[in-house]
LUMLUM-690287 format. One record per residue: residue in three letters; residue number from 1; y, x, z of N, C-alpha, C in turn. Coordinates in Angstrom, 2 decimals, always signed. Each point is the difference from the previous one (the first is absolute). Layout:
// residues N
@residuo=ALA; num=NUM; ny=Y; nx=X; nz=Z; cay=Y; cax=X; caz=Z; cy=Y; cx=X; cz=Z .
...
END
This chain:
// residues 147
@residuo=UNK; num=1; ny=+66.71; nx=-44.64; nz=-50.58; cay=+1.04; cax=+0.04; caz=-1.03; cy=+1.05; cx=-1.07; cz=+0.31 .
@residuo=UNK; num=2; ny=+1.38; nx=+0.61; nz=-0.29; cay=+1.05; cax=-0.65; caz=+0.09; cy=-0.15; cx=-1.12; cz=-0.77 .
@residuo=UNK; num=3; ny=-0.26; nx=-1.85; nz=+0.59; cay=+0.04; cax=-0.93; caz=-1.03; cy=+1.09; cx=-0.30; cz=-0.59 .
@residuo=UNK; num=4; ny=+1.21; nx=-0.22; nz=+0.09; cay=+1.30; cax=+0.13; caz=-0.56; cy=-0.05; cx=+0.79; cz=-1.46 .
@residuo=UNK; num=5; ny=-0.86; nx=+1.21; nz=-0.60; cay=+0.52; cax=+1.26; caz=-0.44; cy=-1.40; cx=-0.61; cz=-0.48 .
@residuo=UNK; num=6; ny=-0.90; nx=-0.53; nz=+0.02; cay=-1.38; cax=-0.04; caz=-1.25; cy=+0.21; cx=-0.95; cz=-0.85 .
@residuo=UNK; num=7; ny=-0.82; nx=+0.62; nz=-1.44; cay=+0.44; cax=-0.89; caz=-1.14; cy=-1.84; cx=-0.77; cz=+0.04 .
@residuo=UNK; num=8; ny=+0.57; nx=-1.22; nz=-0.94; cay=-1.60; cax=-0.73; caz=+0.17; cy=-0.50; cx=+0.34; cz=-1.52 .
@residuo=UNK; num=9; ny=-1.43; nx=-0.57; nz=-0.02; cay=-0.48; cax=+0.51; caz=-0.51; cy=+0.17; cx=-0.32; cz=-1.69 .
@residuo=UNK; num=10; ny=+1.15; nx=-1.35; nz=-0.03; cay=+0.03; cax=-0.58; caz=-1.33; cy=+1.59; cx=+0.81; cz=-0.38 .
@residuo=UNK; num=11; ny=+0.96; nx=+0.81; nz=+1.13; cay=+0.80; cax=+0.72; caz=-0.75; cy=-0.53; cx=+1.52; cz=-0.40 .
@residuo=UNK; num=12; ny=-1.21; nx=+0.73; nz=+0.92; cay=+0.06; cax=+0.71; caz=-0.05; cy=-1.01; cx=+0.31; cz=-1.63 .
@residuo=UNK; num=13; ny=-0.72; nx=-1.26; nz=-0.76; cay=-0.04; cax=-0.27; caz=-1.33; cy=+1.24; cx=+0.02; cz=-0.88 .
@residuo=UNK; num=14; ny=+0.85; nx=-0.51; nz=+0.59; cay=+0.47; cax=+0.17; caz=-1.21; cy=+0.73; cx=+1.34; cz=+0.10 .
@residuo=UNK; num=15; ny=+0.31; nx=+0.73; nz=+1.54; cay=+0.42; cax=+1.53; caz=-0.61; cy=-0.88; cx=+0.67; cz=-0.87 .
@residuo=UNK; num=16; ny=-1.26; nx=+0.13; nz=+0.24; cay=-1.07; cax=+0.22; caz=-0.85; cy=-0.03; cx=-0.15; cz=-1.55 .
@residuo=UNK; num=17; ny=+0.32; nx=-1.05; nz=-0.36; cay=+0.56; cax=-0.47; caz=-1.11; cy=+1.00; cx=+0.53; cz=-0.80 .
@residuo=UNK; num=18; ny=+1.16; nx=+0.28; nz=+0.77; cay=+0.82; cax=+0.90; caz=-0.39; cy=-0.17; cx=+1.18; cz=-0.89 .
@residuo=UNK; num=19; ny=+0.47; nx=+0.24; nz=-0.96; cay=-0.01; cax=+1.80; caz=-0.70; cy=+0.53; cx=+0.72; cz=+0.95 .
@residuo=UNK; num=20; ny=+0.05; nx=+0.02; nz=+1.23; cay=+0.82; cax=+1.29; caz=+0.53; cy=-1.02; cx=+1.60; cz=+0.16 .
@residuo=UNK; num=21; ny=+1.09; nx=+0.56; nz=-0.26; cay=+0.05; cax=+1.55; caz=-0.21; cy=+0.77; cx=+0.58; cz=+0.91 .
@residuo=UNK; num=22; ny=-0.38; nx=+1.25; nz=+0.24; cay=+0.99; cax=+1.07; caz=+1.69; cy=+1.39; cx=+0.02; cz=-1.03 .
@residuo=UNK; num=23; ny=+1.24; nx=-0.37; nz=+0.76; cay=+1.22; cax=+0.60; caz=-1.17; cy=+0.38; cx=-1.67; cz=-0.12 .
@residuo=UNK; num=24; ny=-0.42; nx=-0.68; nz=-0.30; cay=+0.26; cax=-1.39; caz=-0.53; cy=+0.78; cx=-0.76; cz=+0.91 .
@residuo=UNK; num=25; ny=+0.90; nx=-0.97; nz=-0.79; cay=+1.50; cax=-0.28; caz=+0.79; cy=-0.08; cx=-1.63; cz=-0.52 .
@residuo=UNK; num=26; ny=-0.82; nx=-0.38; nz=+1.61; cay=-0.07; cax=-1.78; caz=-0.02; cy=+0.84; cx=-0.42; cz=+0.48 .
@residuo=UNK; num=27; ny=+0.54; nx=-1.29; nz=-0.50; cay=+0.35; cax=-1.36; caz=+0.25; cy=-0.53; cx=-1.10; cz=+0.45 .
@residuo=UNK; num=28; ny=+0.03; nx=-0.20; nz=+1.25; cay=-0.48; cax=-1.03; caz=+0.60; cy=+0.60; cx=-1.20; cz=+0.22 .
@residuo=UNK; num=29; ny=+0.17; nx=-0.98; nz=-0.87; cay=+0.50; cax=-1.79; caz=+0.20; cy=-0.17; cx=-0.75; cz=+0.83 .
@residuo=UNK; num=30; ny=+0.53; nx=-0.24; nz=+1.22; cay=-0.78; cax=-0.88; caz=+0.99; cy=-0.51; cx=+0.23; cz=+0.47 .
@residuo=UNK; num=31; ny=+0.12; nx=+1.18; nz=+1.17; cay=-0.73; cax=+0.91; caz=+0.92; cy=-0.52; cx=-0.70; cz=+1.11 .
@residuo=UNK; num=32; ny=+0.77; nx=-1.05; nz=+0.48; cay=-0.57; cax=-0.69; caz=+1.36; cy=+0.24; cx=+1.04; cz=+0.74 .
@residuo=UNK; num=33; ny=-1.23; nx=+0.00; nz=+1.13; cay=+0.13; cax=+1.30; caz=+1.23; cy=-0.39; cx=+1.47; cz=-0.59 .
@residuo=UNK; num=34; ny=-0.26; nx=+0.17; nz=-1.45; cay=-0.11; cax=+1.33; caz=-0.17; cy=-1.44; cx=+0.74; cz=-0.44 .
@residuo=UNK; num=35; ny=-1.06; nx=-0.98; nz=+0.20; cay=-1.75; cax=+0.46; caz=-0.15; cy=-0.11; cx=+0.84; cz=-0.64 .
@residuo=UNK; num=36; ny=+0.28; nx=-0.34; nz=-1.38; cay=-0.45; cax=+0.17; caz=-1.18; cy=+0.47; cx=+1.26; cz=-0.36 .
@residuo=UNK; num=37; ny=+1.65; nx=+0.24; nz=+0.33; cay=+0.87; cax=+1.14; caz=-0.52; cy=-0.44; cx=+1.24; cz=+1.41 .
@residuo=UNK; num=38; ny=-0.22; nx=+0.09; nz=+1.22; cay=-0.79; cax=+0.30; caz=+0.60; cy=-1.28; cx=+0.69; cz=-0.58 .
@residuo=UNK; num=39; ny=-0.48; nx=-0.99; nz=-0.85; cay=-1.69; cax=+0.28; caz=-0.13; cy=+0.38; cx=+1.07; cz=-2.02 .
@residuo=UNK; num=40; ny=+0.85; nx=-0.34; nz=-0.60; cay=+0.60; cax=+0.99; caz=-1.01; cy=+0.61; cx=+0.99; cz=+0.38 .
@residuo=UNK; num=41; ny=+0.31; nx=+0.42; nz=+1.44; cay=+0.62; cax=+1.41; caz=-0.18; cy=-1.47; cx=+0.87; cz=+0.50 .
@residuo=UNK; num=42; ny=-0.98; nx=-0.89; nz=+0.13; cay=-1.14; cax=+1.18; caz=+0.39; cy=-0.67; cx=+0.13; cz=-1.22 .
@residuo=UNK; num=43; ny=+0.21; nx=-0.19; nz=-0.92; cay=-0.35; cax=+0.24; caz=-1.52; cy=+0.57; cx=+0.81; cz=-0.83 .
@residuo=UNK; num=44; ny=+1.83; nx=+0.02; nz=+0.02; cay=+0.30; cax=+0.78; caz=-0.74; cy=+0.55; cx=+1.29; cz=+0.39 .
@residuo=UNK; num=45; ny=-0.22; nx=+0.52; nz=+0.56; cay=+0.13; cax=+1.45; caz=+0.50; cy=+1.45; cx=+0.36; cz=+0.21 .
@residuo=UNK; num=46; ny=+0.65; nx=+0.39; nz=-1.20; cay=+1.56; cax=+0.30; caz=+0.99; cy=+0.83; cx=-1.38; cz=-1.09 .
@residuo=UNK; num=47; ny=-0.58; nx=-0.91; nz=-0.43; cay=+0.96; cax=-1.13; caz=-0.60; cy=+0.72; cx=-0.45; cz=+1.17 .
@residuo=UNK; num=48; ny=+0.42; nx=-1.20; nz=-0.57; cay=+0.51; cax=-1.17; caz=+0.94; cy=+0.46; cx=-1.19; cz=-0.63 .
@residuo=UNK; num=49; ny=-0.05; nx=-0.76; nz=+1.23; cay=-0.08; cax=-1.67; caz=+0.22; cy=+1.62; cx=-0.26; cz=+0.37 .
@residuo=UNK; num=50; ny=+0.34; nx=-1.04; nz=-0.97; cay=+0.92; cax=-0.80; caz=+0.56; cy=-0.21; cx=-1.72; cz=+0.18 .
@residuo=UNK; num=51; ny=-0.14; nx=-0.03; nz=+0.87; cay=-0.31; cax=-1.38; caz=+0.39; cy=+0.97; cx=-1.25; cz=+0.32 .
@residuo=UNK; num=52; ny=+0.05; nx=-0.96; nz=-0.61; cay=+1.01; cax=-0.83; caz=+0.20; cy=-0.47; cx=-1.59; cz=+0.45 .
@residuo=UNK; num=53; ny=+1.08; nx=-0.41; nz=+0.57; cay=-0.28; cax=-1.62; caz=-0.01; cy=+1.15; cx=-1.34; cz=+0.11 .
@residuo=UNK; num=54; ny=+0.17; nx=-1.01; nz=+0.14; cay=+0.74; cax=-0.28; caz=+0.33; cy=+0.81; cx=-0.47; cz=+1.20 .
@residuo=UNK; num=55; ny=-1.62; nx=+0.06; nz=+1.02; cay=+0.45; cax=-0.39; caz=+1.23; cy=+0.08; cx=+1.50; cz=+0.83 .
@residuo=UNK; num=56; ny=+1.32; nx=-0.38; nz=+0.95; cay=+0.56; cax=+1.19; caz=+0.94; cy=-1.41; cx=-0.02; cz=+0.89 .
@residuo=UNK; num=57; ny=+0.06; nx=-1.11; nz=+0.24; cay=-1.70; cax=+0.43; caz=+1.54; cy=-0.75; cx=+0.38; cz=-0.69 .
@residuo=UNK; num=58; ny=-0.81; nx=-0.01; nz=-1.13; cay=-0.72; cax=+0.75; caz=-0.81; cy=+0.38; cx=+1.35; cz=+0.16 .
@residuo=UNK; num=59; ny=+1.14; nx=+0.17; nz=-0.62; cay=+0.46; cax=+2.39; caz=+0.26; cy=-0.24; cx=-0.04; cz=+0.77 .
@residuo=UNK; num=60; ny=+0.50; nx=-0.63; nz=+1.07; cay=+0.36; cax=+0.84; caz=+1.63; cy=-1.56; cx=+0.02; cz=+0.18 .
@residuo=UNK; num=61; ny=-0.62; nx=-0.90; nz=-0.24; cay=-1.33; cax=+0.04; caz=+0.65; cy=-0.85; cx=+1.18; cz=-0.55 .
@residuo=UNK; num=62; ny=-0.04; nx=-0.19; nz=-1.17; cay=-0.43; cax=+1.63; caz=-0.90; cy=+0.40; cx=+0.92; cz=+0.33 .
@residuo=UNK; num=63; ny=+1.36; nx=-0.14; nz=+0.50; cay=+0.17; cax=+1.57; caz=+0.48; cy=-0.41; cx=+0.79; cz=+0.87 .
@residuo=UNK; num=64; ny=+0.60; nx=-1.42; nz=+0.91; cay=-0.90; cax=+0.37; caz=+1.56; cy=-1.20; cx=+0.66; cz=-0.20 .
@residuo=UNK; num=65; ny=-1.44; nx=-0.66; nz=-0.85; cay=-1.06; cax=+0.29; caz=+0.19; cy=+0.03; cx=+1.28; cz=-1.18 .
@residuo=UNK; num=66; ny=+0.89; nx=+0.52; nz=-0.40; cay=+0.12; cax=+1.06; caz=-1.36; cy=+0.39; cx=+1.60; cz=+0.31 .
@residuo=UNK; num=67; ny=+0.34; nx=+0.09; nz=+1.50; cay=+0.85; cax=+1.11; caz=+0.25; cy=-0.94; cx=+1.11; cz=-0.51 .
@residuo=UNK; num=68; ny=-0.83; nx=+0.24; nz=+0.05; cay=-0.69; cax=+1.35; caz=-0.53; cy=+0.23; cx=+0.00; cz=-1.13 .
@residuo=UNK; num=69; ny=-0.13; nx=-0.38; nz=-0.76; cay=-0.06; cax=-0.22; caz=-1.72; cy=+1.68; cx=+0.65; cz=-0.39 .
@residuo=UNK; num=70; ny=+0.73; nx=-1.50; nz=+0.88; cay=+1.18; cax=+0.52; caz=-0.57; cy=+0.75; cx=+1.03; cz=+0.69 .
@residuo=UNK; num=71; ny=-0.58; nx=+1.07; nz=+0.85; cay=+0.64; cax=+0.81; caz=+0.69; cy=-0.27; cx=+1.27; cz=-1.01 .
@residuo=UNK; num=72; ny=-1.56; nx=-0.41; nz=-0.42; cay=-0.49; cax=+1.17; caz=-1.27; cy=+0.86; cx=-0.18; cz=-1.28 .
@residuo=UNK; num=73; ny=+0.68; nx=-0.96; nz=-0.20; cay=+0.92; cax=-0.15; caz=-1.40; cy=-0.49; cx=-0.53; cz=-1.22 .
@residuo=UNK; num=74; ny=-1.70; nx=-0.25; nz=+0.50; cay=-0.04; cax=-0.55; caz=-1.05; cy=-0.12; cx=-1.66; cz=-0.19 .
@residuo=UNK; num=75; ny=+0.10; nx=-0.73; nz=+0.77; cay=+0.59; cax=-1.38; caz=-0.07; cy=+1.36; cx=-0.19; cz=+1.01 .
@residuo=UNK; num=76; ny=+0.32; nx=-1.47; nz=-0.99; cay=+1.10; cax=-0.23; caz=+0.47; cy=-0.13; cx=-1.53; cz=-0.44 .
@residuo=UNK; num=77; ny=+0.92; nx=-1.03; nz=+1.27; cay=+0.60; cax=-1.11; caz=-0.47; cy=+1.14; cx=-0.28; cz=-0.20 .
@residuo=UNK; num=78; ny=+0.21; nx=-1.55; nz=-0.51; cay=+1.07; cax=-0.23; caz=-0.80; cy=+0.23; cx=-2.06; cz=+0.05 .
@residuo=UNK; num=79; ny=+1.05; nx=+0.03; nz=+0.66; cay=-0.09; cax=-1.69; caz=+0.12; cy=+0.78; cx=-0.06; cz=-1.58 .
@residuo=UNK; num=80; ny=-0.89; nx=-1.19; nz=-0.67; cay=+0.68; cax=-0.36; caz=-1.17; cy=-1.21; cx=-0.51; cz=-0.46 .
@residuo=UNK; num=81; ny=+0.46; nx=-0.94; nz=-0.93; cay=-0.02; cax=-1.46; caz=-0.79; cy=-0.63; cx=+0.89; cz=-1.33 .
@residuo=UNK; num=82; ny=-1.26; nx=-0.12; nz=-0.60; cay=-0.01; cax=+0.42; caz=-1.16; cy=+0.71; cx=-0.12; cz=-1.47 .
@residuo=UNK; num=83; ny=+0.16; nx=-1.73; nz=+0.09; cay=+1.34; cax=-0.13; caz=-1.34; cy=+1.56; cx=+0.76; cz=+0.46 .
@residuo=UNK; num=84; ny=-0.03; nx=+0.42; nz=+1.13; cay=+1.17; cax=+0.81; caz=-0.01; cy=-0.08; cx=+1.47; cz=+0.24 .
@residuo=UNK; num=85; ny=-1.31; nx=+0.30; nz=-0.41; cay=-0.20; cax=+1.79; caz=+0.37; cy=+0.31; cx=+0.76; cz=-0.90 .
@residuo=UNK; num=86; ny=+0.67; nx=+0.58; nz=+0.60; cay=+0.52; cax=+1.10; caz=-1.37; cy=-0.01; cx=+1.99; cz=+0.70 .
@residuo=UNK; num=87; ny=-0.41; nx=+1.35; nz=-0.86; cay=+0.03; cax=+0.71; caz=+0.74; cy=+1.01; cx=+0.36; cz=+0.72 .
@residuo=UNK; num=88; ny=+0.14; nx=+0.77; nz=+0.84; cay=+1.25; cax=+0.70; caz=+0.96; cy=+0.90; cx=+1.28; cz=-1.30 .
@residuo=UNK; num=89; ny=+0.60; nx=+0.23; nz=+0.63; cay=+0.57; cax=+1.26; caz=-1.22; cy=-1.03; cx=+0.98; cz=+0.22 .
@residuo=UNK; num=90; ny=-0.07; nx=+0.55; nz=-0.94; cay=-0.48; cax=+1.33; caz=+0.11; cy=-1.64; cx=-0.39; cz=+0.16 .
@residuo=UNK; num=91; ny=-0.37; nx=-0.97; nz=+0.38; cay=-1.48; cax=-0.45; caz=+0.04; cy=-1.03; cx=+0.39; cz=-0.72 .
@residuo=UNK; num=92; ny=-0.92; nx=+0.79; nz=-0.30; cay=-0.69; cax=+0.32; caz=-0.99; cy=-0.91; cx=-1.43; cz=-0.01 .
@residuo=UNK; num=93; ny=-0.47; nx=-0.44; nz=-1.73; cay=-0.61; cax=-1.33; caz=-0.19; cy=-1.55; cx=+0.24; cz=+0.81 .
@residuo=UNK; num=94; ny=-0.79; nx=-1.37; nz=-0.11; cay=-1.23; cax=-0.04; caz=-0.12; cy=-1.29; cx=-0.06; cz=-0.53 .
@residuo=UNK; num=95; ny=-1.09; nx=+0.66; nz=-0.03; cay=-1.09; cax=+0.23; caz=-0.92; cy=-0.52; cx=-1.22; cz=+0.28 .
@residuo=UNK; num=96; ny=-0.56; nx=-0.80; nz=+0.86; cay=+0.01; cax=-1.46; caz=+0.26; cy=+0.18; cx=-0.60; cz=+0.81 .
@residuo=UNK; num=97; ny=+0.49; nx=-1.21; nz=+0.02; cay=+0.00; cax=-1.28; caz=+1.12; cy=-1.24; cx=-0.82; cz=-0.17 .
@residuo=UNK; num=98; ny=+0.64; nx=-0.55; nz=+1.39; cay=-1.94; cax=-0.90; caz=+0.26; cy=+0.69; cx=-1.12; cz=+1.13 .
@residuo=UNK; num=99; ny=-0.51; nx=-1.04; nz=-0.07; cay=+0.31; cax=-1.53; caz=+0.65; cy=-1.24; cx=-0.29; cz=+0.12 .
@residuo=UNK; num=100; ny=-0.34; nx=-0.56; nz=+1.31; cay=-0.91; cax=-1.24; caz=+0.51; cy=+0.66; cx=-1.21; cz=+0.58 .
@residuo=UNK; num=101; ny=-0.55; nx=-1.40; nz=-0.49; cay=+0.79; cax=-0.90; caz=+0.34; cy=+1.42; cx=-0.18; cz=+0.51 .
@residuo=UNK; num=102; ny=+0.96; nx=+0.30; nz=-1.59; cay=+1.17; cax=+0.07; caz=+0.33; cy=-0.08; cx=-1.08; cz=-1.12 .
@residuo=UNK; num=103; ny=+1.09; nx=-0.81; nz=+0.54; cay=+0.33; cax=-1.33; caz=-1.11; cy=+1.02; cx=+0.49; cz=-1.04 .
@residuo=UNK; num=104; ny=+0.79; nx=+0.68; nz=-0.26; cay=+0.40; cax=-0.20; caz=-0.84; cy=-0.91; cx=+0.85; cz=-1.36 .
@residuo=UNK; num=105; ny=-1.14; nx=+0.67; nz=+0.24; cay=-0.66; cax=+0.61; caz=-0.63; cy=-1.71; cx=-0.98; cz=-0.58 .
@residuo=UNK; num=106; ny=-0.20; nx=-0.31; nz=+1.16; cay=-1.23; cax=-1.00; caz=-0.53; cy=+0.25; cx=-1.38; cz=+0.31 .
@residuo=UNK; num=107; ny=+0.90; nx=-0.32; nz=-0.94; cay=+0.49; cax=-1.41; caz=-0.65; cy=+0.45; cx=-1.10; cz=+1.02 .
@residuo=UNK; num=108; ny=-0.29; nx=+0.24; nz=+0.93; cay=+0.56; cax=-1.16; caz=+1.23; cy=+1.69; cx=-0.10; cz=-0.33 .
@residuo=UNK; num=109; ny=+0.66; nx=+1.13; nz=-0.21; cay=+2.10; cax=-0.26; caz=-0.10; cy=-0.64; cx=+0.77; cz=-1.70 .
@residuo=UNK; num=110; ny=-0.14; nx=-1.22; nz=-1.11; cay=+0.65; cax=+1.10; caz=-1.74; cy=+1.46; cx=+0.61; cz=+0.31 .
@residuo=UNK; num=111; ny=+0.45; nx=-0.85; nz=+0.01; cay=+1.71; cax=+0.29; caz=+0.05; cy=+0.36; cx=+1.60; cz=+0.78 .
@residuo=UNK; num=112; ny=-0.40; nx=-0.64; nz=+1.48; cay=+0.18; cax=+1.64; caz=+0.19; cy=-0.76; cx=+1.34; cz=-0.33 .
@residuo=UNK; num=113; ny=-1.37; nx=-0.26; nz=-0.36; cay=-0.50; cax=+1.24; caz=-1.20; cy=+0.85; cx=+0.07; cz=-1.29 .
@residuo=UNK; num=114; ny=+0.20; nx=-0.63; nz=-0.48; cay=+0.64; cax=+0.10; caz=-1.23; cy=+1.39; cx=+0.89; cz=+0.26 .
@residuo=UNK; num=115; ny=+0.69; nx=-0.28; nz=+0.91; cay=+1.38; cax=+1.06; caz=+0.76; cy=-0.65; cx=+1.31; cz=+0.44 .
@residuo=UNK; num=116; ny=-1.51; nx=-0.19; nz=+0.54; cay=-0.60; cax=+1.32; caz=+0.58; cy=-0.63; cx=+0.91; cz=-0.84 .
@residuo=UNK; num=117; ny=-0.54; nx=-0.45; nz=-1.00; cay=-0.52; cax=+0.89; caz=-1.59; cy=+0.45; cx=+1.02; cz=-0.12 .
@residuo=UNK; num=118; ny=+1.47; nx=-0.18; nz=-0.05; cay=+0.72; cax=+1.17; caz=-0.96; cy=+0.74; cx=+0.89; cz=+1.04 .
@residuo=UNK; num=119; ny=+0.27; nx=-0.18; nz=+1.26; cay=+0.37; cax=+0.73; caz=+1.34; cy=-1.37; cx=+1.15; cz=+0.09 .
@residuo=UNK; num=120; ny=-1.31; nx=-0.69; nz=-0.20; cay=-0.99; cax=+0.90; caz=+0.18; cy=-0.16; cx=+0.67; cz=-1.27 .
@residuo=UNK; num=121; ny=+0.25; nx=-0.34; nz=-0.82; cay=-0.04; cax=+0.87; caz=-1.41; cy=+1.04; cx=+0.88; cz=+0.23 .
@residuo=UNK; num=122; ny=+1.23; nx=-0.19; nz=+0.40; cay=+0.61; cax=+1.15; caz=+0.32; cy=-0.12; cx=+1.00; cz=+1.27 .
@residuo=UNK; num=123; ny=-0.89; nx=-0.34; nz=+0.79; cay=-0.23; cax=+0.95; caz=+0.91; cy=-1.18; cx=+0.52; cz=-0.24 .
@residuo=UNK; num=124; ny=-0.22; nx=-0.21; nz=-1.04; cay=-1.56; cax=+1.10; caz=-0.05; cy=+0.46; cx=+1.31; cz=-1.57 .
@residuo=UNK; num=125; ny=-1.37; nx=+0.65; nz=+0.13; cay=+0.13; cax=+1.41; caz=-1.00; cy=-0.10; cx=-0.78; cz=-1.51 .
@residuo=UNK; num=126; ny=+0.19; nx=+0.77; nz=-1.26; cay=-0.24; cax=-0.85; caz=-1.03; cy=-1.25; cx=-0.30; cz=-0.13 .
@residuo=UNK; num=127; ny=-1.04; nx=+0.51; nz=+0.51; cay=-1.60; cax=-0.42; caz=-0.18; cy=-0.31; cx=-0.49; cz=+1.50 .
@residuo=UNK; num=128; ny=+0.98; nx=-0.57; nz=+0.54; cay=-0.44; cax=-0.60; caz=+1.70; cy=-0.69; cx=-1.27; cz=-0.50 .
@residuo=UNK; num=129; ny=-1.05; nx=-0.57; nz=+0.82; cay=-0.43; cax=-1.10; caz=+0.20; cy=+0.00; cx=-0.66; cz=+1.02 .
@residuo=UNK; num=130; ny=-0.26; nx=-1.37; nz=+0.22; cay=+0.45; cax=-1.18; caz=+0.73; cy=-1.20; cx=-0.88; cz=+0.46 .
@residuo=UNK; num=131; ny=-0.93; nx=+0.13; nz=+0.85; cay=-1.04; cax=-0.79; caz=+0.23; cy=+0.23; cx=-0.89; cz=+1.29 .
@residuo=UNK; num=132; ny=-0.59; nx=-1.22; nz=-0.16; cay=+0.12; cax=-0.81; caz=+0.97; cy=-1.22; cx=-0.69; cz=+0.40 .
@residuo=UNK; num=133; ny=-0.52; nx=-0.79; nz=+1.20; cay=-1.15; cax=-0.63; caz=+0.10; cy=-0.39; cx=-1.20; cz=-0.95 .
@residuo=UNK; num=134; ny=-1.17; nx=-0.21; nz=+0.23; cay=-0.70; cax=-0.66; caz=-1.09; cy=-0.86; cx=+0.07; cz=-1.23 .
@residuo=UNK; num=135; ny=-0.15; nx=+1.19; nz=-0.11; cay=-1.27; cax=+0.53; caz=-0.76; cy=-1.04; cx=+0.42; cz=+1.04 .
@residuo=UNK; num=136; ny=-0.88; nx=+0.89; nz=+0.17; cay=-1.19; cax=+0.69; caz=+0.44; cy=+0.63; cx=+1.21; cz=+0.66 .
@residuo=UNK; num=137; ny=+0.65; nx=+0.13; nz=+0.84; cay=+0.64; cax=-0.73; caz=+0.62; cy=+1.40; cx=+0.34; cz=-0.83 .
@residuo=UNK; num=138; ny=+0.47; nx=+0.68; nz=-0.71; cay=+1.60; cax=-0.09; caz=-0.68; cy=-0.29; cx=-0.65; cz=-1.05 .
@residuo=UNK; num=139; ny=+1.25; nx=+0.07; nz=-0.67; cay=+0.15; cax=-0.33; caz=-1.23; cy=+0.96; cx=+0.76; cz=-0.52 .
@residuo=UNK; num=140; ny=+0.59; nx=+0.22; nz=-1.29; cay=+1.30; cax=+0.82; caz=-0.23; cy=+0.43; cx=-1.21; cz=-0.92 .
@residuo=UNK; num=141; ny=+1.33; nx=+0.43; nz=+0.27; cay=+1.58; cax=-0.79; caz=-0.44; cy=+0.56; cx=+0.35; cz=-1.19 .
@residuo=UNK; num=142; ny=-0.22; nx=-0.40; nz=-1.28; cay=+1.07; cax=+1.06; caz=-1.31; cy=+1.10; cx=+0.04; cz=+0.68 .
@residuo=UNK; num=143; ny=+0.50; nx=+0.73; nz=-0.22; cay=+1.34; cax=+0.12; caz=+0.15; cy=+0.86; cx=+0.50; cz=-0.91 .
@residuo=UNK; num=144; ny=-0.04; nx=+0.68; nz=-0.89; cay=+0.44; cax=+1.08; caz=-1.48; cy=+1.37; cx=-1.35; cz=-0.44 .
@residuo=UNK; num=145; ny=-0.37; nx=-0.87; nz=+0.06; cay=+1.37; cax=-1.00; caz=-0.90; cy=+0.90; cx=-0.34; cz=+0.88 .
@residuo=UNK; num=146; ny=-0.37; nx=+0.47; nz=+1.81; cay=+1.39; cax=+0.02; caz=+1.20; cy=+0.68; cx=+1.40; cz=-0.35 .
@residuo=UNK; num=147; ny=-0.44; nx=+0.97; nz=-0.48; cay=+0.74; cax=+1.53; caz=-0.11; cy=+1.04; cx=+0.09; cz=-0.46 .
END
């Protein structure tokens, strides 16, 4: 197996973790090289992944190791900053987002979660949810007072 392209065994918990369903339209915060969103399009059948981060060598590197996925359409990346994510036009929202060790989400930058709250409240469905690491292995995020 391609090592580049395997997820380990503490992300491939928390895809597990995840509610995903075939059809279901994730958000991925802080993709790094891609594991995880990789390891969610073999779950949801014809959904899809948009995966983001803030570092450019991060995409490129995901991509590189992503071409099947995203040749099938159902993932895709996206360089960008979560306090500044907002959808594309025409974007249909998300049923949920999910973060592992991203600072502005598990308390290392408040400031920049606090700018990132309501960017992800607006990119998700009205019943989307928001889980991040630190529970068993997630946790979920209220979000209802960013909407």
């Amino acid at each position: 197996m391609d090592k580049k392209r395997t997820c380990s065994q503490r992300l491939k918990a928390v895809v597990e973790a995840l509610p995903l369903k075939p059809g279901i339209r994730v958000l991925e915060i802080g993709c790094g090289p891609g594991a995880a969103a990789r390891e969610i399009v073999k779950h949801i059948g014809k959904g899809y992944v948009l995966a983001i981060d803030r570092s450019e060598k991060a995409i490129a590197q995901a991509v590189k190791n992503s071409e099947e996925e995203i040749r099938s359409g159902r993932l895709s990346f996206r360089k960008a900053a979560v306090e500044d994510f907002l959808l594309e036009p025409d974007e249909q929202p998300f049923d949920i987002a999910f973060a592992v060790r991203v600072g502005a989400l598990d308390g290392r930058h408040p400031g920049k979660g606090e700018q990132a709250l309501p960017k992800i409240a607006g990119a998700l469905t009205e019943n989307g949810k928001l889980y991040i690491d630190g529970g068993n292995p997630l946790r979920e995020i209220p979000i209802t007072g960013y909407r």
